[in-house]
C-alpha positions as CSV (number, residue, x, y, z in Angstrom):
1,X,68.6,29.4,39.2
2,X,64.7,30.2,40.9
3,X,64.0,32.2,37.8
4,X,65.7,30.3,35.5
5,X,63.5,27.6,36.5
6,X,60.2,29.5,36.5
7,X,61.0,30.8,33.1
8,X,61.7,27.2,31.5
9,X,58.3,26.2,33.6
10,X,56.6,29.1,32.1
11,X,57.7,28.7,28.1
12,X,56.5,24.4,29.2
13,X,53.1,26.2,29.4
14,X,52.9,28.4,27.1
15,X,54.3,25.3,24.3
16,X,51.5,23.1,25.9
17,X,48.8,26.0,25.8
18,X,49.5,26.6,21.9
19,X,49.1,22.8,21.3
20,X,46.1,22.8,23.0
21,X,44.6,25.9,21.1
22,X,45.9,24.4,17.9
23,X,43.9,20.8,18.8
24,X,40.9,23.1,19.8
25,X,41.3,24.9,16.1
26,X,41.4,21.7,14.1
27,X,38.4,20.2,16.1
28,X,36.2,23.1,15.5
29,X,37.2,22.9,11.8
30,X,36.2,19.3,12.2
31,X,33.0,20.3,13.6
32,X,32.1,22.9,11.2
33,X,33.5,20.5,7.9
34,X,31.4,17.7,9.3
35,X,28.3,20.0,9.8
36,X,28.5,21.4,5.9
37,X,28.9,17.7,4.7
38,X,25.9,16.8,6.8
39,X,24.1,19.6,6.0
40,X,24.7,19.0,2.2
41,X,23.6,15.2,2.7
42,X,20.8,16.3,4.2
43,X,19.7,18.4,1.4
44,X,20.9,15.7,-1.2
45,X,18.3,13.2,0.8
46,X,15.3,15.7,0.7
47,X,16.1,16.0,-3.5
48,X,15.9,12.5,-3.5
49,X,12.6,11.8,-1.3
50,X,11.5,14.4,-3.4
51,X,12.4,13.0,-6.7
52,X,11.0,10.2,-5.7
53,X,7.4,11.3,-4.4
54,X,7.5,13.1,-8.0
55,X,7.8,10.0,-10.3
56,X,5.3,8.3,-7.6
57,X,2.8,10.6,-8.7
58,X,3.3,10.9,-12.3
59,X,3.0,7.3,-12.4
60,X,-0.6,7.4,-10.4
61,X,-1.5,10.2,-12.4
62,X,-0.7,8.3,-16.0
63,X,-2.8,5.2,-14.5
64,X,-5.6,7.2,-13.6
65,X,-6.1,8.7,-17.2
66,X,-5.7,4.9,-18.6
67,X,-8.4,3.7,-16.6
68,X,-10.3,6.8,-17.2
69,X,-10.1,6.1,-20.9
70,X,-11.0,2.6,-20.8
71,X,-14.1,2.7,-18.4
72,X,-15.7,6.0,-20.3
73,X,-14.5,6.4,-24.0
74,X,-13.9,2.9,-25.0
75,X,-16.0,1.5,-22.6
76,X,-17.8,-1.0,-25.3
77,X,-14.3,-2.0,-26.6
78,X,-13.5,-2.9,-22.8
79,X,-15.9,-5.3,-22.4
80,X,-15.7,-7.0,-25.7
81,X,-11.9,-7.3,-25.1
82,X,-12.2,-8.7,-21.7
83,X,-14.7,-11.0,-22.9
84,X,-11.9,-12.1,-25.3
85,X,-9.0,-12.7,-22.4
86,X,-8.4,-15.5,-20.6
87,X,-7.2,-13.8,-17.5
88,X,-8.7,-10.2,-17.0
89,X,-11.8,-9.5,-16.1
90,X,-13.4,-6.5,-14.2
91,X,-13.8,-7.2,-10.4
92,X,-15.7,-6.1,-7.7
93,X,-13.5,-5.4,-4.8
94,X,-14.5,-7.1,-1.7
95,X,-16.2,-10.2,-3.9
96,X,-14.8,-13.5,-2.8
97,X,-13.5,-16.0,-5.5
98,X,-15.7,-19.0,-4.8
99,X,-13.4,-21.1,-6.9
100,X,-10.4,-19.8,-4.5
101,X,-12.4,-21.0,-1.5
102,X,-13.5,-24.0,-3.4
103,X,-9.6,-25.1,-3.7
104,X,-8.8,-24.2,0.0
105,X,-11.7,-26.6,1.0
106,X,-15.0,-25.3,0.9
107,X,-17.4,-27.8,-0.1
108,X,-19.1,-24.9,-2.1
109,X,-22.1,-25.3,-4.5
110,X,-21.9,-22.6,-7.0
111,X,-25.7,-21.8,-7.9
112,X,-29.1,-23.7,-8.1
113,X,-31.4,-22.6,-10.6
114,X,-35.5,-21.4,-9.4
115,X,-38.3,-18.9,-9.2
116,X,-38.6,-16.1,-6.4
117,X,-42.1,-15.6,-5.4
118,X,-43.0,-13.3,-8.7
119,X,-42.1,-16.6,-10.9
120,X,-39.3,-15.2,-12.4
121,X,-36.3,-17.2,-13.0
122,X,-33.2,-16.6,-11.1
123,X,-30.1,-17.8,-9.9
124,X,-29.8,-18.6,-5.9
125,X,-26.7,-19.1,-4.1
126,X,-26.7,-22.4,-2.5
127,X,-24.2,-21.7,0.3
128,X,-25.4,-18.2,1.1
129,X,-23.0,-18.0,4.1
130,X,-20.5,-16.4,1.6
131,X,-22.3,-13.8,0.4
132,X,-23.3,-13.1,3.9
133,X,-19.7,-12.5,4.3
134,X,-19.4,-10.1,1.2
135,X,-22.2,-8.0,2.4
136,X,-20.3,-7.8,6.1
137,X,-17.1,-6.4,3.8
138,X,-19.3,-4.3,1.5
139,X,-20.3,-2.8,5.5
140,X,-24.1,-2.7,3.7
141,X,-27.7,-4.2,4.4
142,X,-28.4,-7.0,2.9
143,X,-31.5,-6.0,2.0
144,X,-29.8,-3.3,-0.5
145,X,-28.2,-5.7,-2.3
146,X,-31.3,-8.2,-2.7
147,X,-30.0,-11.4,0.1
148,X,-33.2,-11.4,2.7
149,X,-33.0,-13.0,5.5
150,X,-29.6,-15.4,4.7
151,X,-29.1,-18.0,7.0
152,X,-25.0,-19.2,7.3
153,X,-23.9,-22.2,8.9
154,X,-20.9,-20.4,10.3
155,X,-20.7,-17.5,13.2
156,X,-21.6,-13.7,11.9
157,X,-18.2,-12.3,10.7
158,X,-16.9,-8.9,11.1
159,X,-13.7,-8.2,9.5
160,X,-13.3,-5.5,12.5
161,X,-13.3,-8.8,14.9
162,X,-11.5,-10.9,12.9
163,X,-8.6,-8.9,11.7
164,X,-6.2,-6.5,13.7
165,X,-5.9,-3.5,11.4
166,X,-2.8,-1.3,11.3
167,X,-2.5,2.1,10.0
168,X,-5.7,2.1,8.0
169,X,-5.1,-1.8,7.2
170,X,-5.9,-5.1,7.8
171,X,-2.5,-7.0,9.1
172,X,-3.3,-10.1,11.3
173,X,-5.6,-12.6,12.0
174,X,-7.3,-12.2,16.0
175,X,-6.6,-15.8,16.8
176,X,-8.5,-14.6,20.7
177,X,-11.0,-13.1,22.3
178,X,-9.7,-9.6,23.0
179,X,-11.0,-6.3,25.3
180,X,-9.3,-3.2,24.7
181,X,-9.7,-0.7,27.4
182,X,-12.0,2.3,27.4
183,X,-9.8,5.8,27.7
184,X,-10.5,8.2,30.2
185,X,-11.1,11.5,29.1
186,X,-12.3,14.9,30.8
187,X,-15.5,17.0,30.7
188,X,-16.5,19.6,32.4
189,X,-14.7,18.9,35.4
190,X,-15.2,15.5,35.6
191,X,-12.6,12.2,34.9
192,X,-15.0,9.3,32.3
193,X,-14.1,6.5,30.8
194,X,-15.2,5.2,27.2
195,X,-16.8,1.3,27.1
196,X,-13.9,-1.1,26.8
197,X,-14.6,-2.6,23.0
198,X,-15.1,-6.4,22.9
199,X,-13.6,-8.1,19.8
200,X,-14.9,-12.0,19.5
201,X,-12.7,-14.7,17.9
202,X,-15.4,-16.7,17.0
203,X,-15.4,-16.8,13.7
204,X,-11.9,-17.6,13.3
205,X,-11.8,-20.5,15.9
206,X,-14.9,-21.6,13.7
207,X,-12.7,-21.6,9.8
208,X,-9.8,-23.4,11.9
209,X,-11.6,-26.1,13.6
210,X,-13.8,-27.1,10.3
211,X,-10.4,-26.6,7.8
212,X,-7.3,-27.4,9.7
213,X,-4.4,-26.3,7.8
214,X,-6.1,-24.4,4.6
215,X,-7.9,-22.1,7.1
216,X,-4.7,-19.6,6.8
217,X,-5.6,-19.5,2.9
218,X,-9.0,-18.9,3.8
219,X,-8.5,-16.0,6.0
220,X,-5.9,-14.6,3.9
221,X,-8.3,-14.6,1.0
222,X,-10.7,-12.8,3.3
223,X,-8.4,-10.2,4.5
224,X,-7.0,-9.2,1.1
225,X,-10.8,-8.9,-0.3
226,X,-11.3,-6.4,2.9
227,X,-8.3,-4.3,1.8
228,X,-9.5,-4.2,-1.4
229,X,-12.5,-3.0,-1.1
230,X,-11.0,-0.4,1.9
231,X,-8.5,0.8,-0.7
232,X,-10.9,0.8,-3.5
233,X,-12.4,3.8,-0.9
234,X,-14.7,1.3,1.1
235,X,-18.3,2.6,0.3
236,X,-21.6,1.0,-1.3
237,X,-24.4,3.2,-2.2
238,X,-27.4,1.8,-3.5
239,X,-27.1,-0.9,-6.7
240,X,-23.4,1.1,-7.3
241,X,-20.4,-1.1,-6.8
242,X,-16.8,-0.1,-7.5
243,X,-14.8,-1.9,-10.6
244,X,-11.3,-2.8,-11.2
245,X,-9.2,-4.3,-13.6
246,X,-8.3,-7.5,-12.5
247,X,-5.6,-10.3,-13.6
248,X,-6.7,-13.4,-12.5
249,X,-3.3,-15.4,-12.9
250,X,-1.8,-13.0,-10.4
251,X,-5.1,-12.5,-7.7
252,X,-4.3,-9.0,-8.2
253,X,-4.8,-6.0,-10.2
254,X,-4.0,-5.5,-13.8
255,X,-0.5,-4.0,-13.7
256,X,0.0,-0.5,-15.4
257,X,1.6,-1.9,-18.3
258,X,-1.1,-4.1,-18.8
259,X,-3.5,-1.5,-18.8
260,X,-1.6,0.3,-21.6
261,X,-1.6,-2.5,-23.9
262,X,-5.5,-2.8,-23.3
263,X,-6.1,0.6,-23.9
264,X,-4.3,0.1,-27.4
265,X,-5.7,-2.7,-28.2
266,X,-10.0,-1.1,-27.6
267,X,-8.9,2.1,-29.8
268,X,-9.6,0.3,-33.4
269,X,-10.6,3.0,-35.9
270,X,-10.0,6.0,-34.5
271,X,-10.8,9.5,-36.0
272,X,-8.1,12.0,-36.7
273,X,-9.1,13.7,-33.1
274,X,-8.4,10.2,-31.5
275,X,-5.5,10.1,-33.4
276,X,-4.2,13.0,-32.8
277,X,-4.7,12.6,-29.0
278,X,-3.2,8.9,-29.0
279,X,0.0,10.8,-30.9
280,X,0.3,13.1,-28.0
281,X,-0.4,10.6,-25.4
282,X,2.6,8.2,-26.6
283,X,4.8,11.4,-26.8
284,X,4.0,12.0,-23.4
285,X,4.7,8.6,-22.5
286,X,8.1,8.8,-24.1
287,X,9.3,12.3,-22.3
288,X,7.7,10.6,-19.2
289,X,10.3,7.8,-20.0
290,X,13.3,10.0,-21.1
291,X,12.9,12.3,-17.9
292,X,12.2,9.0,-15.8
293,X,15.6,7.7,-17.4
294,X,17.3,10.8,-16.8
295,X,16.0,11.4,-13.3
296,X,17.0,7.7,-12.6
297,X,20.9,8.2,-13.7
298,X,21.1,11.3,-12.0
299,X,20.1,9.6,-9.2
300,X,22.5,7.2,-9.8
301,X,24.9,10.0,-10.0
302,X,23.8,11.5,-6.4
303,X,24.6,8.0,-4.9
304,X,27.8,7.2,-6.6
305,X,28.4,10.4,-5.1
306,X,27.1,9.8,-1.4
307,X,29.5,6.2,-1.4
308,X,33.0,8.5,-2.3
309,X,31.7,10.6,0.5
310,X,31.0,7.8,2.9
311,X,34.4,6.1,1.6
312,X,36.5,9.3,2.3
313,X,35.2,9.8,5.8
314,X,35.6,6.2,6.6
315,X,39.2,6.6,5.8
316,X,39.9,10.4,7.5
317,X,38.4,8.4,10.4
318,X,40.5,5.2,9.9
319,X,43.8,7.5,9.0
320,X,43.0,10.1,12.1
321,X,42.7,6.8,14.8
322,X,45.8,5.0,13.5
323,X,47.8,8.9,13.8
């Protein structure tokens, strides 16, 4: 009965150590199943980032050689059809629209008409405290651009004190005085610490006490003209100013499209060389489009895809914890 016992104890654990080994065999096919899919979904996310980067460029690339175009070859036809719209115009980036201010407050007076001291006749800015501001975003002398010696009414500003900027741009408005710490670094042996830099509120307490309420569309209209002219690549040399295409119903620049139709509209009488080149230009617009089209239902395909996926893992799970 002793050995009969230990042999019905010993076949309990060998039945109990197959189960286990079988359990240990279908989780490590689990593991390796759910690695492939991962690994597969991984590499169906990179095709897609990179898809994506892809048409990102071609797009920046295709608005570069419109605005190339229209700024060197048909440069004449530019101007005389922005002279014909009613809403685009070329801007300077980093200019303030004095009729925007005017609107959020400002008692602004455009221009006064006079002599400078060689008697010719020229056009001085009344309230000179705003293009004191423009020459603060432009980061230039004053003297470069012609404004001697401008006197504002409000407090010096310094978009670097009056705007927090966050990874290369402009993102809040410093409502307080603030001192950011010096860091410590070493040299030769010894422990120093940097200055702590001092950023003054000044100006902005200034804006909000004098306009209340429309001081936030002030200083948004300030920072956006600041990350203009940082993204426009934030440099002034000499009497050379960048330009953009500007839609003035939107505040902001012309879109793409927009640029297109301009850039048909300035090529009038072309030559056969022109067009020849506006024949290939439109076909490469439209096997941009087609592949753009394609790309975007294959894309379409890759998520339909990725949702099955996700469905049929949600319910192996579901089916696996109700088992």
């Amino acid at each position: 009965n002793k050995q009969k016992l230990i042999q019905e104890l010993q076949d309990d654990a060998d039945k109990e150590k197959e189960i286990l080994q079988q359990q240990l065999r279908e989780k490590e096919q689990l593991v390796q199943k759910t690695r492939k899919e991962a690994a597969q979904e991984g590499d169906t996310q990179k095709s897609f980032v990179q898809d994506m980067a892809n048409e990102m460029q071609l797009l920046k690339d295709n608005e570069q050689f419109v605005d190339k175009m229209l700024k060197s070859k048909y440069s004449s036809e530019l101007a005389a059809e922005l002279e014909r719209s009613d809403c685009f115009y070329m801007k300077t980036p980093g200019t303030l629209d004095r009729g925007v201010l005017k609107k959020c407050g400002m008692p602004l007076k455009m221009a006064v008409f006079g002599e400078d001291n060689r008697g010719n006749l020229v056009n001085h800015e009344v309230d000179q405290w705003v293009t004191n501001w423009e020459c603060r975003i432009f980061g230039s002398d004053m003297e470069q651009h012609g404004h001697t010696n401008l006197q504002g009414s409000y407090p010096n500003f310094d978009k670097d004190h009056a705007f927090r900027k966050f990874e290369g741009k402009f993102t809040t408005v410093r409502e307080e005085d603030e001192t950011i710490p010096g860091q410590t670094f070493s040299m030769n042996g010894r422990t120093l610490k940097a200055p702590d830099i001092e950023y003054s509120a000044l100006f902005v307490k200034e804006i909000r006490r004098r306009f209340g309420r429309k001081a936030d569309s002030i200083l948004r209209h300030l920072m956006n003209a600041c990350n203009l002219f940082e993204v426009s690549g934030g440099s002034v040399s000499g009497y050379s100013m960048p330009k953009i295409l500007w839609d003035s119903h939107r505040d902001a620049p012309m879109k793409p499209e927009d640029k297109t139709k301009l850039l048909m509209k300035c090529v009038r009488k072309p030559s056969q060389d022109d067009v020849d080149k506006e024949k290939q230009m439109k076909q490469m617009l439209q096997n941009q489009l087609q592949k753009k089209q394609s790309e975007l239902q294959r894309l379409r395909d890759l998520l339909a895809l990725r949702v099955d996926k996700e469905k049929q893992m949600l319910q192996h799970q579901l089916q696996k914890k109700q088992s």
